[in-house]
N, C-alpha and C positions, 0 to 999 in steps of 0.2 A: 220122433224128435219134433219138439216145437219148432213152427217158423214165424217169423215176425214180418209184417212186411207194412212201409212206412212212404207214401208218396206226399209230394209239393208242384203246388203252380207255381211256375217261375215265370213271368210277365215279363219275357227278353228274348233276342233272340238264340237260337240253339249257336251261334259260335259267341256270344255274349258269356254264356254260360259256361262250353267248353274252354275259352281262355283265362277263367275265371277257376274252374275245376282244375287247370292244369297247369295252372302259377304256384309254386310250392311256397310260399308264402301265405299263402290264404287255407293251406291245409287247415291251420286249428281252428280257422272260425267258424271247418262245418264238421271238423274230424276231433271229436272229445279227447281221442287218447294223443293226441299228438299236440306236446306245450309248444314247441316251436321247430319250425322248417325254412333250410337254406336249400337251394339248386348250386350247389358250385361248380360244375360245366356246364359247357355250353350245348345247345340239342332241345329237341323238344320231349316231351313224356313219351315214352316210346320206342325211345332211338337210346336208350341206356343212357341216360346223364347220371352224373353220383348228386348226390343229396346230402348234407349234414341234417341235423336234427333232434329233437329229443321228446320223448313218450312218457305219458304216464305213467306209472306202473301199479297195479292192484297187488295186493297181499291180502293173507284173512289170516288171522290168528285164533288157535281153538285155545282153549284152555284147559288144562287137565286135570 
């Protein structure tokens, strides 16, 4: 099985980053399949809050 593996220097600090990572707000601007993201309770990542949201979704069409 192929693996891909893909790193970044982020010039911040490591809880700069994690609060940034775990604002579900900011999901699409590093996550492609996800057009947009809400937190609607309250809690941190972790502790089960619910999320609304919506994804992109892939199709392929064959042709016969």
């Amino acid at each position: 099985m192929p693996v891909t593996e893909e790193s970044v220097v982020i010039s911040r600090p490591v809880s700069e980053v994690w609060d940034f990572l775990t604002e579900a707000r900011n999901w699409p601007s590093w996550e492609t399949s996800i057009l947009e993201c809400e937190q609607i309770t309250d809690g941190e990542i972790g502790v089960a809050p619910d999320g609304a949201g919506s994804t992109a979704s892939w199709a392929s069409a064959s042709t016969g």
